[in-house]
N, C-alpha and C positions, 0 to 999 in steps of 0.2 A: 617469863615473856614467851609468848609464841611466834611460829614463823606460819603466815595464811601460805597452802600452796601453790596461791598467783604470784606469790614474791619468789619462788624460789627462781634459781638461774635455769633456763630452758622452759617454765613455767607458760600457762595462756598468755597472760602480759607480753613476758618479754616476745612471745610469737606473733603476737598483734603488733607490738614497737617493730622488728622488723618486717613485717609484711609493711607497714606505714611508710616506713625507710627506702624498701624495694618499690615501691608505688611511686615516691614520692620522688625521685633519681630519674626512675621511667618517665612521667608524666612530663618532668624538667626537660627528659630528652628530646621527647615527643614534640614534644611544644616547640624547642628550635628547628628540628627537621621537617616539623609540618611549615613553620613562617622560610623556611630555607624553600620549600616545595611551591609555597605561592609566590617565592621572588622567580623562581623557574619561571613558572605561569605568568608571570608578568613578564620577563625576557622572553620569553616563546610568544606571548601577544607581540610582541614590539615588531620581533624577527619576520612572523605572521603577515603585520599589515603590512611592512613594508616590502611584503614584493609586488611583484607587478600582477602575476598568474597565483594568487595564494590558493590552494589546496589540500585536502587532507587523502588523497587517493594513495593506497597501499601500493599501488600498480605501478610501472613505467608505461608511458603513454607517447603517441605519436602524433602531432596535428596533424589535421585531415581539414577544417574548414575553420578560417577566423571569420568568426559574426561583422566585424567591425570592418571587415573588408567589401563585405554586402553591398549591390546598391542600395539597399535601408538597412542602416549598418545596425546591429545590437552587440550586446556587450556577450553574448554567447556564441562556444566555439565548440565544434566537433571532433573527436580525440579516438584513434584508436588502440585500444588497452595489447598492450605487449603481453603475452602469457609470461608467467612465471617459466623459470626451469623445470623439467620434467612433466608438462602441462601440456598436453597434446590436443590442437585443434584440429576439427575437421571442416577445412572452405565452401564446402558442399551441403554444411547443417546450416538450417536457419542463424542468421546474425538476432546479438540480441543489444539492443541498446538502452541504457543506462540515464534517464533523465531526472538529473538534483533538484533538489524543491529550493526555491530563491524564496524565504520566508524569512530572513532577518541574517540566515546565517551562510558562511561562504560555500561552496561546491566540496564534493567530494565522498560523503556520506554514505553514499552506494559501493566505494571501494574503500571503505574505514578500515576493513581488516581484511583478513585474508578468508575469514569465512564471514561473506558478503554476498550482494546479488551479486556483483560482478564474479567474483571468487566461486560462487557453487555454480553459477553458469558455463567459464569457461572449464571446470573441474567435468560436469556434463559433455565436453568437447563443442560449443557453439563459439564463432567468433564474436566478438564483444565489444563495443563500442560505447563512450559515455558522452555526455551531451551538458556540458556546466557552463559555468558564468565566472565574470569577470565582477570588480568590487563595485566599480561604478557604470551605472547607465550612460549609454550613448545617447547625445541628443536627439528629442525627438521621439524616441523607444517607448512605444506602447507594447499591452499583451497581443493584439493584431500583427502585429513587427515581428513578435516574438516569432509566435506560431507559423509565420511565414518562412522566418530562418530556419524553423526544423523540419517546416515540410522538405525544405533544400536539405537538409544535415540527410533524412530518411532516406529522401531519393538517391542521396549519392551513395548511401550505403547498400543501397539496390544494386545499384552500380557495379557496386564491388563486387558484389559473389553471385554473378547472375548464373550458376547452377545453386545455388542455394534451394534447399526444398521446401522453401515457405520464403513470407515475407517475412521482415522482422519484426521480433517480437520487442515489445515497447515496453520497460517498465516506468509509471511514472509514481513517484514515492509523493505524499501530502499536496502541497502546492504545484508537485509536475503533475501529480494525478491528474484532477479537473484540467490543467492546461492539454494534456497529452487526449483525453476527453474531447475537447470542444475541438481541437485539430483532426484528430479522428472522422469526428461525425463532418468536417468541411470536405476533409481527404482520405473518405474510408477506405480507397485502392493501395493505397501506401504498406498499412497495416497488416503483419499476423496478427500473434494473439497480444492482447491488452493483460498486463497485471498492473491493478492499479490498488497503491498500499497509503492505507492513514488519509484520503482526500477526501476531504468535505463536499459532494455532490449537491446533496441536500440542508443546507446547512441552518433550516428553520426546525428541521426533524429532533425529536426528543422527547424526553419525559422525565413527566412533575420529580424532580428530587436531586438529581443527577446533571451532571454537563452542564452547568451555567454558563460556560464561556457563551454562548447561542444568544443570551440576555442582553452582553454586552451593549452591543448596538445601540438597542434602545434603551438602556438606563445610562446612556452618555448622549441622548438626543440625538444620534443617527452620526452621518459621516461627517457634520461640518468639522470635528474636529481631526480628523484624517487631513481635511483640506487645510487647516489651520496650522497642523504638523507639519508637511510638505510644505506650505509659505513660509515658515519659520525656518527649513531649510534652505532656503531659495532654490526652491522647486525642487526640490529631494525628498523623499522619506527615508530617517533613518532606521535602516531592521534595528536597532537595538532595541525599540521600542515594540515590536512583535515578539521578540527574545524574551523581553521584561514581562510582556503580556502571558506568555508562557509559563515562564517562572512564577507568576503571580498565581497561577492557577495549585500551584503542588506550595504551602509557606514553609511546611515542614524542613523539605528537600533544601530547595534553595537557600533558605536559612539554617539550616541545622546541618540534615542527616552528609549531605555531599563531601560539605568540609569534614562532620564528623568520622565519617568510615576513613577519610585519610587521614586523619588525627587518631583514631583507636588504630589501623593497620597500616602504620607509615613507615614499616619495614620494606610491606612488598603494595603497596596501592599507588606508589607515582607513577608508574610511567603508564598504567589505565586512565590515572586521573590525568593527566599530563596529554596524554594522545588524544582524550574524550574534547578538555578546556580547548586545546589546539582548534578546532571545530567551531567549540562552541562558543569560542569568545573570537570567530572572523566574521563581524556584524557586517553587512554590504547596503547597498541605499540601491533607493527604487523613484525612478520618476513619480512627479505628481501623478502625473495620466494611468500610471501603472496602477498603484493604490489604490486610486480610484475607484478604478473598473473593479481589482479586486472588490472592496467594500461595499459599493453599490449594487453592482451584479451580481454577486453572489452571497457577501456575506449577509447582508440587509436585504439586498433585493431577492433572492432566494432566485431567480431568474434561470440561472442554468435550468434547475432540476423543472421548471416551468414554460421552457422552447422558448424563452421571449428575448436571449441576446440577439442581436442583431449587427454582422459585420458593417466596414464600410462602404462595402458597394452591395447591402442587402441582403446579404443571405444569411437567413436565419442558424443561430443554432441548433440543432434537433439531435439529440443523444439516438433519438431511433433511426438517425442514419448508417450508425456505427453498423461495419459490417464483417467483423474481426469477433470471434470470442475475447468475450469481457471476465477477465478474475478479480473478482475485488477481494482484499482481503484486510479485517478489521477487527478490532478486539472490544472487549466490553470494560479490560481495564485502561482504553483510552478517554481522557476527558476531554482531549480536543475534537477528535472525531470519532465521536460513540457509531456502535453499528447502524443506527437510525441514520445519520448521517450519510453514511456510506452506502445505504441501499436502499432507501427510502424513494432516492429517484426511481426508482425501478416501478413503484408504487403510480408515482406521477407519471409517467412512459406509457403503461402499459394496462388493459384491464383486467387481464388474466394470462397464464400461460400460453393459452392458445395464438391470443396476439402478440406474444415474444416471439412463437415459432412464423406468424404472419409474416414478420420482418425477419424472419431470418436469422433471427437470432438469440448465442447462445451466450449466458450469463452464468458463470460460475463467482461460489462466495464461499468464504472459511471465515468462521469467528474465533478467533483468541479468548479463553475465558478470560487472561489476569494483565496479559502485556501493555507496558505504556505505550504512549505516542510514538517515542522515539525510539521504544526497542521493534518496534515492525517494523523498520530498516535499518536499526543497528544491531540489535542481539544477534548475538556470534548463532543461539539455541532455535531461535528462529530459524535463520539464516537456513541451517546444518538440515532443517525439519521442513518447515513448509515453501520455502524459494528452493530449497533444494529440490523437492517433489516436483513445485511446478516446474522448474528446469527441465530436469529429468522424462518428464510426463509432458513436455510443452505440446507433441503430436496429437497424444491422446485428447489435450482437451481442444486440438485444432479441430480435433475432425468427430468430435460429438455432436448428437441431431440439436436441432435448435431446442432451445428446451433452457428452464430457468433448475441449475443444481445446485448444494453444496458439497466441497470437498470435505472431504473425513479422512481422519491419519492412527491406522489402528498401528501398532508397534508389530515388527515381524520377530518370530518365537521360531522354537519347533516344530509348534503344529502349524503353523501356518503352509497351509497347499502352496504348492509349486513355488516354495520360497527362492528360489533360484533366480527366478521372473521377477523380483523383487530388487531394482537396484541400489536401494538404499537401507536405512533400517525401519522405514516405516511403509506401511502398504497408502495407496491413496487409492480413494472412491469417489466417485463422482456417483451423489445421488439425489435423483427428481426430489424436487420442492415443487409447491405453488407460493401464490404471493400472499395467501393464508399463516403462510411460516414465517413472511418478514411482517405481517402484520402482527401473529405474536410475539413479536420483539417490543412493542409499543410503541405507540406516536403521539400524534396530536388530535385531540379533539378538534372537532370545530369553529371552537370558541377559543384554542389555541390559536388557529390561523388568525382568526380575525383579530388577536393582539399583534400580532406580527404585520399584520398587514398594515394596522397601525400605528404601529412602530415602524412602519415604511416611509407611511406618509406624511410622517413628524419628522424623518431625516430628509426628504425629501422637501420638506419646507423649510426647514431648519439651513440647511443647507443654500439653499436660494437664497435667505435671507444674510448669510455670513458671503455669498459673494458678492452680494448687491452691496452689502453696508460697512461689513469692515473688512475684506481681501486688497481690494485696492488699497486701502490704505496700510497693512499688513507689509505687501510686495512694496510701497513705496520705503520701506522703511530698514527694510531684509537685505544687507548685503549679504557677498558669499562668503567676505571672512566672516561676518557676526555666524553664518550659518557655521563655518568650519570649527567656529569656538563653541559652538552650542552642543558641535556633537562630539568636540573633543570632551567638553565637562558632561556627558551623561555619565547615570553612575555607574550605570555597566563598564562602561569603561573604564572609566575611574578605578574600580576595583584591579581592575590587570596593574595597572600605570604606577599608584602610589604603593603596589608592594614589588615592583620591581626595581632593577639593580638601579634605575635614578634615582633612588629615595637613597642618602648615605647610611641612614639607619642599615641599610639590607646589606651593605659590604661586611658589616659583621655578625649578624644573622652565617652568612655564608663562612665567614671564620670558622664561628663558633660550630655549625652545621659539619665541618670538615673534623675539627676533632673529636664531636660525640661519635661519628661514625668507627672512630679507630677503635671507642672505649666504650662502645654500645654494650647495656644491661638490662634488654627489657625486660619487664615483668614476669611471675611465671604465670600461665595462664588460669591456679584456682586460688590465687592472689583475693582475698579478700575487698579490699577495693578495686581491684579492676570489676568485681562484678557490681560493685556499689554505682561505681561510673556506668557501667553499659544501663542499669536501671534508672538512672538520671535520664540518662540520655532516651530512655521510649520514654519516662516522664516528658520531655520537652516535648518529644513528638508527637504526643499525645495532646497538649495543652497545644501545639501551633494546630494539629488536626479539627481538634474541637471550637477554636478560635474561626479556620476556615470553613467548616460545616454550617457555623453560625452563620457566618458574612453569605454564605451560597445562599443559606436558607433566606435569609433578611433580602438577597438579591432576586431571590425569585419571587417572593412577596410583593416587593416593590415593581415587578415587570407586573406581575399579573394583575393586579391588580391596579395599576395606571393605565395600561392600555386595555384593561379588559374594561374601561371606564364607560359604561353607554354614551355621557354624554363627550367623552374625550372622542371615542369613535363614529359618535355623529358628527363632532366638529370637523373632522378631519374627510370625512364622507362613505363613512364606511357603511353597507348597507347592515343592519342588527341580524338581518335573517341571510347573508350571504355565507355561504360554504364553500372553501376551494376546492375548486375541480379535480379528482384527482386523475379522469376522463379525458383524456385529449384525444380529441377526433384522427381520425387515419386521413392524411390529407388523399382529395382525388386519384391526384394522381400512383401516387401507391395503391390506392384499391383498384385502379384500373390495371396499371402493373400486375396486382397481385390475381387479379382475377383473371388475368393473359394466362399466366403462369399455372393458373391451376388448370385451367381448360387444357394447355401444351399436357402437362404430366397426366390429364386423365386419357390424353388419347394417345399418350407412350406407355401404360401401363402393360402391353404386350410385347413392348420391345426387349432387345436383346439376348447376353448369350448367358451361358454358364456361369458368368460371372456377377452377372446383374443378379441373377436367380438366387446365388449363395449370397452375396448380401441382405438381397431381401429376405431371405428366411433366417439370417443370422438375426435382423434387426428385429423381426416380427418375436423370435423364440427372448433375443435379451430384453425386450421392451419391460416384459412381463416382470423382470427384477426390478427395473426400475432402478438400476446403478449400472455404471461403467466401472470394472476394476483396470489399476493400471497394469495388472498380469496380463490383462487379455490384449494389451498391445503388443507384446512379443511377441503374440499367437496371432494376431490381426495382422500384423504385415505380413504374413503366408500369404493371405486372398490378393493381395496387391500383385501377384503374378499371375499372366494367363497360361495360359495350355504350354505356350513355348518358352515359359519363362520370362518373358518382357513384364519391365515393372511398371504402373503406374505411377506418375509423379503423388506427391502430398498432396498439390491440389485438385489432380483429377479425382485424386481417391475419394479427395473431402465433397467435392461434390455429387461420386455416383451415391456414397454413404446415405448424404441429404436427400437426392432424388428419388430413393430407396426407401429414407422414412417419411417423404411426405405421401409417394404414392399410397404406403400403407395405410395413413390419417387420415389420406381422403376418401378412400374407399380398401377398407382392409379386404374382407371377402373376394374383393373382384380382383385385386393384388394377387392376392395366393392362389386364386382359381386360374392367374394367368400361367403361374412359376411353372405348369410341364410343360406349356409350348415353348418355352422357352430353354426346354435342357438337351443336351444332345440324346442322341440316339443310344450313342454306347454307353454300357451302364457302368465299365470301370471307372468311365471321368464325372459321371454321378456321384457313384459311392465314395471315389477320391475327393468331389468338391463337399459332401455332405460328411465324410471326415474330419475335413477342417472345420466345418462347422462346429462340429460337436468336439473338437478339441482347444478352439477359441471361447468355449463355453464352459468347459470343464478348468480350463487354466487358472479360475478362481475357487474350484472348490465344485464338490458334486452338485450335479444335475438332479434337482428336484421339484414337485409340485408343480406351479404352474406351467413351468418352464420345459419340466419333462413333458408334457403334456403337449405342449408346442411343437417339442421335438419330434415326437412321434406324428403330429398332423404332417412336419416338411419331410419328414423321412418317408410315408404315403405318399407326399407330393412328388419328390425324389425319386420315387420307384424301388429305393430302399428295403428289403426284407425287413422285419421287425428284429431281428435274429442281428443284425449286420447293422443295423446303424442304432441301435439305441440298447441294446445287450452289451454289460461287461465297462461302462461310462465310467470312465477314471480321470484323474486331476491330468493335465497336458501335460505331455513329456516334450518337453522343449528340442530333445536330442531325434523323433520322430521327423523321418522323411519327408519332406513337403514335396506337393506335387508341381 
């Protein structure tokens, strides 16, 4: 008789029986500490709702304004952010305020962690302020209401640091975006600069294959059911069903991977997952009126990006009022708000660069290749990278010429020129685009609009006919407890509820949870079944992918082809040959404005002193690059001082800057043929002013090509030797005397 030797003792077998053994002890562990983690998650919801002010802000904070005290009271309140320990503010730098998106889930987002927009702004030294909400609406509270409260929240934050050298800078994240937008353009005087992160501007924008949510609307027949939602509340809408709307979008995620990563690394993933759910399961409600306006005006009605809201006492909204530099910033791995979405208004605004700079303004954009929705305000990597820059850079992009850019973030190295100048570890660039560049990003045909637009007119009827026919009879029948029981049984919440400590099952969950901890044996990590499981596990996530590619596909099928219906479009009154405007006319009175204004600057183009003169030659020599580095603002606040040293404020700067480069756009030649009468006599405070020229230019890297070539015209104009102002051009030396 023989012995095979798989039987032998230590043999493959018996290594396969204990790797089984080991797998099988872990995964037994696993599985209690994970249901031990979601009864957490269910006592942390509980804890959650029941306070009064719920939050997830890293910060200590101060009230400054309760909304609810208002004469039109809202359920938002104005909060000033305490720094952390060792966190040195300066009162005198622009305040930067912090506005939450009220989209299903509670406040606080903005300061989730410690590297946040709050968090890398006060790390910059700006004072900080955030602007959240409470769970439930005040009666009465529309988004009109809203925006009125925070033009009060702004002003008083004016208030507060009136040496401040800007006005405040306003971030609004998804749903604060377009809100802190359409307030903007009512009360552009309030405003610095705008970063506006994840908001759907344009929200008909897109393309065939991608971002279905856009569909929705019309493959649910427009908003009656929005309205139908909020009656079944009695007069609420509940976020959980924005939240669920969300999660519907990713099935993988929501059903799989979330729970999974805490179930494969439930060693070290609670208290991320634990601090993330805190967040994300504080649902909050929204007046009927509020939802509304959301759905109809924007999400259906596509109206923002179209000028056609209209207040209640008539004043339109017009985004080209804004008179603040605009950041939007957007990713291509979002499928709530793809970059079409978020710049496509830009498209409808404006017809070309020139008429950005008509109005005055400047529009900065950064694309994300991969990030979700929700990591362009929460990712810590974000955070650290692109809010950090804009932070850091807020000056720089205050006081760029009107003009439509994108920011760029090259990583700083060795080589990188005048790396010193650099305060973080990436460099930022602001560099010229036209609207040729957000065009190739794709949009909508023609024949796209004209589904949307019928799909307008079908929520639009649909709508009228649910409150003529059955709302009255809805509201007659809707108390507030049936509505409190409707939203206590959604299943969003449900999930929190029945795995927490109410359920008695979960008391021993948590026994049991307390003694694997003593006698913890995870697996080792090339444990043959744990890599069995982790290949299960992209199996699943694959099948729920493939599952939701289908359903997108099938959903967009079904849009385009219903409203692209000739005769559904004629029914509804659509014209077959009508194209939306992407053209909106410059109203009168701005072209008259604007034609004041150019006339004033062509008959100042001979004015002033040495100082006028060095901006303008600075602007004419960097034009030619076509980018602003954020080196050259180190070197740029030099010219902010005159002969005796007195500084310009931010905004006077931001305006000689402007004044500087439209003189040159409107008439360059006659610009530069004015710059000798305008410099002094003595050539030392020439050659001193035409140094820093050439040291504000050099702080990004050598002087070449066009640019030298510039230089050497101002250095002629300047009275300059050739010898002395353009010989010997080296990167800025920061530690160089200013005059």
């Amino acid at each position: 008789m023989t012995m095979e030797k798989s039987d032998l003792p230590g043999g493959p077998l018996s290594g396969m029986v204990a790797s089984a053994v080991e797998y099988m002890v872990d995964a037994g562990q696993r599985s209690v500490l994970f249901l031990d983690i979601m009864r957490q998650r269910g006592d942390q919801y509980r804890e959650h709702v029941a306070q009064t002010a719920p939050h997830v802000l890293q910060y200590a904070a101060e009230l400054i304004i309760d909304g609810r005290k208002l004469d039109e009271p809202v359920n938002y309140a104005l909060v000033r952010i305490i720094p952390s320990k060792g966190v040195e503010i300066d009162l005198e730098r622009r305040p930067f305020v912090v506005v939450d998106p009220r989209a299903g889930h509670g406040p606080g987002i903005g300061g989730f962690k410690a590297d946040s927009e709050i968090g890398v702004a006060m790390k910059a030294g700006h004072p900080c302020y955030f602007i959240g909400f409470l769970p439930e609406p005040m009666p009465g509270q529309t988004i009109e209401r809203i925006a009125r409260a925070e033009a009060l929240f702004i002003e008083k934050v004016i208030s507060l640091h009136p040496k401040a050298d800007g006005k405040p800078c306003v971030i609004g994240n998804c749903q604060a975006g377009w809100a802190v937008m359409i307030l903007a353009s009512l009360r552009p005087e309030l405003f610095g600069p705008l970063i506006i992160a994840g908001a759907p501007l344009a929200y008909w924008a897109g393309v065939h294959g991608k971002y279905p949510m856009r569909y929705s609307g019309g493959l649910l027949g427009g908003s009656w059911l929005t309205a139908l939602t909020s009656d079944l509340g009695a007069g609420k809408f509940d976020g959980a069903w924005l939240v669920q709307n969300f999660e519907n979008q990713n099935p993988s995620n929501t059903l799989w991977t979330k729970q999974y990563n805490v179930y494969s690394r439930v060693d070290t993933e609670a208290d991320r997952y634990l601090d993330f759910e805190r967040w994300w399961g504080g649902h909050v409600n929204l007046n009927a009126e509020e939802i509304q306006f959301i759905v109809d005006e924007l999400f259906i009605g596509n109206n923002l990006a179209a000028g056609k809201i209209e207040m209640s006492d008539g004043q339109k909204v017009d985004l080209r009022n804004i008179r603040s530099p605009i950041v939007l910033f957007c990713s291509k791995g979002d499928n709530v708000t793809p970059p079409q979405q978020a710049l496509d208004w830009i498209l409808d605004c404006y017809a070309d660069v020139n008429e950005i700079r008509a109005y005055g303004q400047t529009i900065v954009y950064t694309v994300h290749e991969s990030i979700g929705h929700l990591g362009i305000f929460v990712s810590g990597g974000v955070a650290k990278k692109e809010h950090a820059e804009f932070s850091s850079n807020i000056d720089l992009i205050d006081i760029l010429p009107p003009g439509l850019y994108e920011a760029t973030f090259e990583a700083k190295g060795e080589e990188t020129a005048s790396s010193d100048l650099v305060i973080g570890q990436w460099v930022m660039r602001c560099e010229a685009r036209t609207l040729d560049d957000i065009r190739a990003m794709g949009g909508n045909s023609p024949e796209d609009e004209r589904r949307f637009a019928a799909a307008k007119r079908v929520s639009e009827m649909n709508l009228a006919a649910y409150r003529k026919f059955v709302q009255p009879w809805i509201k007659k029948m809707v108390t507030p407890q049936m509505a409190e029981t409707m939203r206590n049984l959604h299943p969003l919440r449900l999930q929190y509820e029945v795995l927490s400590s109410r359920n008695p099952w979960m008391g021993a969950v948590k026994t049991a949870a307390e003694e694997i901890e003593e006698k913890r044996k995870p697996v080792a990590k090339d444990n043959p079944f744990l890599a069995f499981q982790e290949q299960m596990s992209k199996q699943i996530v694959h099948a729920l992918d493939s599952w939701r590619d289908a359903q997108e596909a099938l959903s967009e099928t079904i849009f385009l082809n219903v409203y692209g219906s000739p005769a559904l479009q004629a029914a509804v009154g659509i014209d077959p040959n009508w194209e939306s405007s992407r053209k909106r006319e410059m109203s009168a009175e701005h072209r008259t404005m604007l034609e004041k204004r150019i006339a004033e600057l062509k008959s100042r183009v001979g004015e002033g002193g040495l100082r006028e003169a060095a901006i303008r030659g600075l602007v004419y020599i960097g034009s030619a690059r076509g980018m602003v580095d954020e080196r050259s603002i180190e070197a740029l606040r030099r010219i902010r001082r005159d002969a005796g040293g007195s500084r310009l404020t931010l905004p006077e700067f931001k305006m000689l800057v402007r004044e500087q480069f439209f003189m040159l756009l409107l008439d360059q030649q006659g610009a530069l043929a004015a710059i000798p009468k305008m410099l002094p006599e003595d050539a030392a405070q020439r050659l001193a002013a035409f140094t820093m020229i050439r040291e504000v230019l050099s702080a990004s890297g050598e002087i070449t090509g066009e640019r030298a070539s510039r230089l050497q015209r101002i250095a002629a104009l300047f009275g300059v030797e050739a010898g002395e102002g353009t010989s010997n051009i080296t990167p800025f030396d920061p530690k160089a005397k200013a005059s």
